[in-house]
C-alpha positions as CSV (number, residue, x, y, z in Angstrom):
1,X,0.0,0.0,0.0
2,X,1.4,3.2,-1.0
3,X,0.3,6.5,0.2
4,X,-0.3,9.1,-2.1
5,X,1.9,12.6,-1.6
6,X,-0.5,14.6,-4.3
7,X,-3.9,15.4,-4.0
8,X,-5.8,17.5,-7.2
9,X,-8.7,18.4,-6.5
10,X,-11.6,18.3,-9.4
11,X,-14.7,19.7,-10.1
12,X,-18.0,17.9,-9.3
13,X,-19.7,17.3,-12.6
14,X,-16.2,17.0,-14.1
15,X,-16.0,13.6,-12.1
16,X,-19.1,12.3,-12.5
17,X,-19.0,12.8,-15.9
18,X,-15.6,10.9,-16.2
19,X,-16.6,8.4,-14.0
20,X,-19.8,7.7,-15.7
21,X,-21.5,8.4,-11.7
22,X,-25.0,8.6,-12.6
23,X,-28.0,9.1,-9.9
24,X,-29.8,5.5,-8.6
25,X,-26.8,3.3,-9.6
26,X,-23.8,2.5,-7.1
27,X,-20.5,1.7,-8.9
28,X,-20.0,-0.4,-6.5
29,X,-23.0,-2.8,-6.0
30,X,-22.2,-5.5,-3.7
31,X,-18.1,-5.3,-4.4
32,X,-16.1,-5.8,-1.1
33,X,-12.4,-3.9,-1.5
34,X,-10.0,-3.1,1.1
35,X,-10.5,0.6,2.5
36,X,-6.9,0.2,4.2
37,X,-5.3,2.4,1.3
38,X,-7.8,5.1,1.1
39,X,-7.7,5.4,5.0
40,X,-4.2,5.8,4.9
41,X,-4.9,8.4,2.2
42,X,-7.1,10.2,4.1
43,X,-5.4,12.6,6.3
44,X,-3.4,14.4,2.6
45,X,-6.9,14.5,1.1
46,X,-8.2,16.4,4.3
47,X,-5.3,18.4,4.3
48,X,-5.2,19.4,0.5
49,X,-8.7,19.9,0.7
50,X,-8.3,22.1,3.7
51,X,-5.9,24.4,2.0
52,X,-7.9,24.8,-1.0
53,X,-10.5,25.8,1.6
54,X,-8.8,28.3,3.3
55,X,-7.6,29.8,0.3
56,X,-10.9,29.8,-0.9
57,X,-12.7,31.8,2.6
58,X,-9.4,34.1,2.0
59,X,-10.9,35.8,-1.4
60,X,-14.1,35.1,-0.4
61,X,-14.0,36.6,3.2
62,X,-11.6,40.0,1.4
63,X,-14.6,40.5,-1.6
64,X,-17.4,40.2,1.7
65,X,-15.6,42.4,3.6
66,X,-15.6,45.3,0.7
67,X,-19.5,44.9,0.7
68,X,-19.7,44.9,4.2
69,X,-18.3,48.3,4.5
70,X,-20.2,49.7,1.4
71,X,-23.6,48.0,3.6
72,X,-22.1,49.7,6.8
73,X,-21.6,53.2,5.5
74,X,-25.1,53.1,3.4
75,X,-26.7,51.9,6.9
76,X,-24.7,54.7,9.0
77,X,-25.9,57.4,5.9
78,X,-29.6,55.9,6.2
79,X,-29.5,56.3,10.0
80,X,-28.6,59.7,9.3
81,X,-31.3,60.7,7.3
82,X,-33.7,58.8,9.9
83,X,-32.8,61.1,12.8
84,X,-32.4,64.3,10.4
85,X,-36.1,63.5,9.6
86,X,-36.9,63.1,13.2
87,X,-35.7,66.4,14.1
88,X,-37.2,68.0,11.4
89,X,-40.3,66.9,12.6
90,X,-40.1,68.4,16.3
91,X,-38.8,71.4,14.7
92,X,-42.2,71.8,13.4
93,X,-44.4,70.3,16.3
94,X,-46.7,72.4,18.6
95,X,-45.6,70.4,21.4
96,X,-44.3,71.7,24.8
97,X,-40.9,71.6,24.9
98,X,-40.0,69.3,27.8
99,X,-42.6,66.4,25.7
100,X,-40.7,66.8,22.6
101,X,-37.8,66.3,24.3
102,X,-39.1,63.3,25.8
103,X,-40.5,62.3,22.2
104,X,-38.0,62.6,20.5
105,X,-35.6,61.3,22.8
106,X,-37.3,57.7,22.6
107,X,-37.9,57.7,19.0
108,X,-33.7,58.8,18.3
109,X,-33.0,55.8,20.6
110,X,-35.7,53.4,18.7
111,X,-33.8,54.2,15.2
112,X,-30.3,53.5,16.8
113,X,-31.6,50.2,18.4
114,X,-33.4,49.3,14.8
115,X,-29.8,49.8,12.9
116,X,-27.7,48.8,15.5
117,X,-29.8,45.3,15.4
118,X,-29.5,45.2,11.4
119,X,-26.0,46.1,11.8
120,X,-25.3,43.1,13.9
121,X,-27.9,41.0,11.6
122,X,-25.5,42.5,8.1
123,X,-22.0,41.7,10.2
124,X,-22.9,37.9,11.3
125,X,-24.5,37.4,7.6
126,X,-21.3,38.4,5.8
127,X,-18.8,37.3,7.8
128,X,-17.6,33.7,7.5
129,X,-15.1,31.8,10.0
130,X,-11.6,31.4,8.8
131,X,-11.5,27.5,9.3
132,X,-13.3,25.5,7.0
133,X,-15.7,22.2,8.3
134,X,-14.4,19.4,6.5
135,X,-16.5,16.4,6.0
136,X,-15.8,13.2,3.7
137,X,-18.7,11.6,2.4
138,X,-17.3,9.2,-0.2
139,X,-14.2,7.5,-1.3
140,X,-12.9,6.6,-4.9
141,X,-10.9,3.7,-5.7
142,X,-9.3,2.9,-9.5
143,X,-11.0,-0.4,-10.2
């Protein structure tokens, strides 16, 4: 049993093309083969796979990040606008002054508790963790 140093890794539909893997057959019906080599092999496939990952979550997590600070700054601009109208408004009201202050006071802190949840909800959505899950659901032999 040799173990092999190389992993490539392949697109999907490249493979099953290649290997003629078509849905509601198994290519190996009933066969019995020794796993021993591709459990040897498995720790380099993990590992190549892992660093194609990480590469991967690299440029994807740098192109997120640009659009998360474009989303940030339109959300802090929005924001903006949302207490400019506010004040605008009690500029205008008849209300007493000590009640608009009141007023507006607890609608300035419901905008900034909106945004700062959406904020929260934007960072969590386009952030992604730096280590990839790696899970092997099949193995393929030569035959």
């Amino acid at each position: 049993m040799r173990c092999q140093e190389k992993w490539e890794l392949e697109d999907f539909q490249d493979f099953a093309t290649r290997v003629k893997l078509r849905a509601g057959q198994l290519p190996n019906n009933g066969l019995t083969i020794d796993t021993s080599s591709l459990q040897q092999n498995l720790p380099s496939a993990v590992t190549a796979m892992r660093r194609f990952m990480v590469a991967r979550q690299k440029t994807f997590a740098a192109d997120m990040d640009e659009r998360l600070k474009t989303t940030l700054a339109d959300l802090a601009r929005l924001q903006g606008r949302q207490e400019e109208q506010l004040e605008q408004r009690f500029e205008k009201s008849q209300l007493a002054e000590n009640l608009k202050r009141g007023q507006r006071e607890q609608r300035t802190q419901h905008i900034r508790k909106v945004f700062d949840e959406y904020r929260d909800w934007v960072r969590d959505t386009m952030t992604t963790e730096p280590e990839p899950f790696i899970q092997v659901l099949a193995a393929v032999t030569k035959g």
